[in-house]
C-alpha positions as protocol buffer text, in pm:
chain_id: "A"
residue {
  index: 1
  type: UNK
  ca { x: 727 y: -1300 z: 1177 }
}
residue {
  index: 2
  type: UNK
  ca { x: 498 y: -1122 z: 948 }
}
residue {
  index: 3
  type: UNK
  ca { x: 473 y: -1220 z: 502 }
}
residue {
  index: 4
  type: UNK
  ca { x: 312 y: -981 z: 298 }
}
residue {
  index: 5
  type: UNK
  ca { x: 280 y: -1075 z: -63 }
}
residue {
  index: 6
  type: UNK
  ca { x: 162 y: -795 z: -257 }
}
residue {
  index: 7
  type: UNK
  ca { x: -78 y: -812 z: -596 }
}
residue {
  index: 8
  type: UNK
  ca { x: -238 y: -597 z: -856 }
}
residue {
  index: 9
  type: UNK
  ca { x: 56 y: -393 z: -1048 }
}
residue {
  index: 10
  type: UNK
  ca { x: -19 y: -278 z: -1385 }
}
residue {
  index: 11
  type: UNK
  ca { x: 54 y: -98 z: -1679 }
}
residue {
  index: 12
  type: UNK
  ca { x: -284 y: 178 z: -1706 }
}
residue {
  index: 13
  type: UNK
  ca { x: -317 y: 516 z: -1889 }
}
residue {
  index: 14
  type: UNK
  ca { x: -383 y: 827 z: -1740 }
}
residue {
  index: 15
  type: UNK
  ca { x: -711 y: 861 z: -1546 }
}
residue {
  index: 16
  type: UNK
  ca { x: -752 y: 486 z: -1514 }
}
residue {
  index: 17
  type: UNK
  ca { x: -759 y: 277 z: -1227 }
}
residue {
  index: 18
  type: UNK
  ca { x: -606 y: -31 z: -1043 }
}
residue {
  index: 19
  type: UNK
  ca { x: -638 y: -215 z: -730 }
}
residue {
  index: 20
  type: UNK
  ca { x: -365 y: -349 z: -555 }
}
residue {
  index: 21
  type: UNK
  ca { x: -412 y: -602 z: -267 }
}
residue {
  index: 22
  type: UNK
  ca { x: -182 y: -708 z: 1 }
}
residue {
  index: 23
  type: UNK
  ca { x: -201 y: -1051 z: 237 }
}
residue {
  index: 24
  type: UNK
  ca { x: -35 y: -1101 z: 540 }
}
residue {
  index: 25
  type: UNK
  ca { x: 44 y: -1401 z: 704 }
}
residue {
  index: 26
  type: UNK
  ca { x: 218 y: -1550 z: 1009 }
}
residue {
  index: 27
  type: UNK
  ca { x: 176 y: -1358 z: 1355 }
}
residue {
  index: 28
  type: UNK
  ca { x: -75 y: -1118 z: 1240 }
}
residue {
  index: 29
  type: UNK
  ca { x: -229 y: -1114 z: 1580 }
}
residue {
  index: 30
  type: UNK
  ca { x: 63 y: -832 z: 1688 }
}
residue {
  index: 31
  type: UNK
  ca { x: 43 y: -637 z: 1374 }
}
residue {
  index: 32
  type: UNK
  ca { x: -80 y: -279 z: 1477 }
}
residue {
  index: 33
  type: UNK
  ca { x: -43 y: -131 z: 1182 }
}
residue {
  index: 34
  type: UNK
  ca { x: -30 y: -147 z: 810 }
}
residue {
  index: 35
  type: UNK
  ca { x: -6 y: 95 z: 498 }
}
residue {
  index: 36
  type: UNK
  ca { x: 105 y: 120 z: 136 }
}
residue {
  index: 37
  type: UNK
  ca { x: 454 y: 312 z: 42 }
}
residue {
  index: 38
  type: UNK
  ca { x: 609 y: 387 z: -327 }
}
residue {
  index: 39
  type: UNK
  ca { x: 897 y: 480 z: -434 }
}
residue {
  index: 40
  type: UNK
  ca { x: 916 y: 631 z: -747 }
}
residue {
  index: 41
  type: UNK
  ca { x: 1198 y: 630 z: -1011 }
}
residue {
  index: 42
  type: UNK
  ca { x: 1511 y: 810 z: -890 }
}
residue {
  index: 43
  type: UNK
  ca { x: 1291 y: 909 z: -560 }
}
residue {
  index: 44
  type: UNK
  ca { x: 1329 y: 835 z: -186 }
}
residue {
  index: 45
  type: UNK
  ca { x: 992 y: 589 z: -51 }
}
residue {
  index: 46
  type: UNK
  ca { x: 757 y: 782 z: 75 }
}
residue {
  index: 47
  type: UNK
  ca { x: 450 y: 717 z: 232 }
}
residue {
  index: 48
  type: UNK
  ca { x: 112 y: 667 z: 25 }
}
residue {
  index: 49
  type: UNK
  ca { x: -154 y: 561 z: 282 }
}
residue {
  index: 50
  type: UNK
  ca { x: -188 y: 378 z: 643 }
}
residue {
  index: 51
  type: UNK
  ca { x: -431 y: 222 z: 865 }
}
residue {
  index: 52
  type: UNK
  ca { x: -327 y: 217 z: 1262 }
}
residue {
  index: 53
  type: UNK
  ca { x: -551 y: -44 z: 1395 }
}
residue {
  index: 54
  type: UNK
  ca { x: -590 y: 225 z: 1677 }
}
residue {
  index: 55
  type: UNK
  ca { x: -616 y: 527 z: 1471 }
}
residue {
  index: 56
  type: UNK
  ca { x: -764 y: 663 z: 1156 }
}
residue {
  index: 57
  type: UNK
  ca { x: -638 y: 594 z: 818 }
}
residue {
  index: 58
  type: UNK
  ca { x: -385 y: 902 z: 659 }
}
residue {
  index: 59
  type: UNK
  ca { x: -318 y: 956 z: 341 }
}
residue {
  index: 60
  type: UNK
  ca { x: -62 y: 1180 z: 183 }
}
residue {
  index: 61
  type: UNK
  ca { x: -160 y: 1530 z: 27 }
}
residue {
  index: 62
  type: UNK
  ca { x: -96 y: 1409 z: -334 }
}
residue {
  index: 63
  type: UNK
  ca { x: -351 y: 1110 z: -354 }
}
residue {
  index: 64
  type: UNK
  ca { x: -616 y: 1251 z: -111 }
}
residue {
  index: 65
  type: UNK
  ca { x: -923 y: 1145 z: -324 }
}
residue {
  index: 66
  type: UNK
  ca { x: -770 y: 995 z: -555 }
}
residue {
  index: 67
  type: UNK
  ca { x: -659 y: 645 z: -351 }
}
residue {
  index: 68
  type: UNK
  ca { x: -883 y: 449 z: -66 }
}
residue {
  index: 69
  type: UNK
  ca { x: -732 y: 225 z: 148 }
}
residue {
  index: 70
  type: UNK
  ca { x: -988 y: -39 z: 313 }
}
residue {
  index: 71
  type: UNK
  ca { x: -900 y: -352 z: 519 }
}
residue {
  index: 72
  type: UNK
  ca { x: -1101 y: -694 z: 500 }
}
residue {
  index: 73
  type: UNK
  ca { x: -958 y: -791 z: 871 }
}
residue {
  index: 74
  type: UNK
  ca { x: -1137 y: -1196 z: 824 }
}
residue {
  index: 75
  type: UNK
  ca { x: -879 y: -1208 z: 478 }
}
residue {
  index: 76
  type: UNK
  ca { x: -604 y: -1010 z: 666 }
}
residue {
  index: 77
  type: UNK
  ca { x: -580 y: -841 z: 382 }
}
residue {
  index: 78
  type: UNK
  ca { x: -544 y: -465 z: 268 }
}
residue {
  index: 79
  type: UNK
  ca { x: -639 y: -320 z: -60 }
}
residue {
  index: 80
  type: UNK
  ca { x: -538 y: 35 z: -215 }
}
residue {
  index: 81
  type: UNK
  ca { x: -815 y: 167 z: -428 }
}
residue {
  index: 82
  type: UNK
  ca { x: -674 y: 436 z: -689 }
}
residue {
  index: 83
  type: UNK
  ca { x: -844 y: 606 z: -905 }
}
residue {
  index: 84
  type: UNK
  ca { x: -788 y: 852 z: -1151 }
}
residue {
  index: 85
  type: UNK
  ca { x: -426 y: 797 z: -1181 }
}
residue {
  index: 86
  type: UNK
  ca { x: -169 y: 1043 z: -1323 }
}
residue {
  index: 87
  type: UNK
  ca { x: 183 y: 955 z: -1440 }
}
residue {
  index: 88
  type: UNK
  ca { x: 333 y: 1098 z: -1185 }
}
residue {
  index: 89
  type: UNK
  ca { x: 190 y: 793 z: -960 }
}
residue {
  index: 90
  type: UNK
  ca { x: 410 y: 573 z: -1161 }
}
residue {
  index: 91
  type: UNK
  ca { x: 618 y: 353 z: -909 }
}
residue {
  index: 92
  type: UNK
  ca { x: 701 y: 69 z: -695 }
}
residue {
  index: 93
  type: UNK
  ca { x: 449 y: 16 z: -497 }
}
residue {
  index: 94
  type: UNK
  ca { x: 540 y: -162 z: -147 }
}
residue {
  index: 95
  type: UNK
  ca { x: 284 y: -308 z: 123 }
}
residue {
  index: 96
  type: UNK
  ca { x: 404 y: -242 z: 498 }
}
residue {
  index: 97
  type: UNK
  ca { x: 306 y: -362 z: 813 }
}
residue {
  index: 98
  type: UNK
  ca { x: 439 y: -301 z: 1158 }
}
residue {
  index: 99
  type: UNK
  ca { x: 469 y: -468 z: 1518 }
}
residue {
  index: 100
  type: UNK
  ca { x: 527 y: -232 z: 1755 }
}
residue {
  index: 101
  type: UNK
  ca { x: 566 y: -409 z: 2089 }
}
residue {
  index: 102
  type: UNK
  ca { x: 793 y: -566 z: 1892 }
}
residue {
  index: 103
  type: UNK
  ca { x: 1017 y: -277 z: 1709 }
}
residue {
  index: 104
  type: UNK
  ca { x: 937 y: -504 z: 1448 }
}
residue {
  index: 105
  type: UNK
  ca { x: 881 y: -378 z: 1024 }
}
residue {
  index: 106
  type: UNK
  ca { x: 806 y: -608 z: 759 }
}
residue {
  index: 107
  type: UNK
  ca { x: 793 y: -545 z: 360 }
}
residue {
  index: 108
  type: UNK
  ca { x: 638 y: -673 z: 85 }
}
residue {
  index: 109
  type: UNK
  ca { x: 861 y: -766 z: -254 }
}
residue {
  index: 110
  type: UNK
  ca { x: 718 y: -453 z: -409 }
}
residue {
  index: 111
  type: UNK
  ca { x: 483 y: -439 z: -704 }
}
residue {
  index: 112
  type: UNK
  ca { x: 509 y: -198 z: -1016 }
}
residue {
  index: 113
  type: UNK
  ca { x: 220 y: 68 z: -1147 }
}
residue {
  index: 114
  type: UNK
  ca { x: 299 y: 249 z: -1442 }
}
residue {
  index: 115
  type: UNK
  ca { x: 81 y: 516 z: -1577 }
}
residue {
  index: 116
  type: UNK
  ca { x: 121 y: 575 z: -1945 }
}
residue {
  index: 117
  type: UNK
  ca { x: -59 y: 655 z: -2270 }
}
């Protein structure tokens, strides 16, 4: 099984920026792949950013440079980088991570952004 405890949620105004971080833990020898989703309020989850080990990192159309996502692979940890945030970005922000030999998906607890002045 794969934890992910997520970190970094904030209240920031428009054109600010946060950081949010994301560790994993237990068999993170099998994760392939790993990403950030959000879901915002009254919205379906959608996907922000990923990181197939085997691939290149995608991003989707609204934060494309705006958000970096980076991976420090000796912390197992992934970070999402955004910058100049609009209000619109305001959500629950979830870490994911993904087995695939395993058909296995695994969740963080979700952390809040808010963008407001």
């Amino acid at each position: 099984q794969v934890q992910l405890v997520e970190s970094g949620g904030g209240l920031v105004q428009p054109g600010g920026s946060l950081r949010l971080s994301c560790a994993a833990s237990g068999s993170i020898g099998s994760i392939t792949a790993m990403g950030w989703f959000r879901q915002l309020p009254g919205k379906q989850r959608e996907l922000v950013a990923a990181i197939p080990f085997s691939g290149n990192t995608v991003y989707a159309d609204s934060v494309k440079g705006r958000f970096t996502l980076s991976r420090d692979a000796a912390k197992n940890t992934v970070y999402l980088q955004m910058n100049s945030l609009k209000p619109e970005d305001t959500a629950v922000y979830y870490c994911y991570a993904d087995r695939v030999a395993y058909s296995s998906h695994y969740w963080g607890q979700g952390t809040q952004v808010t963008v407001s002045s």
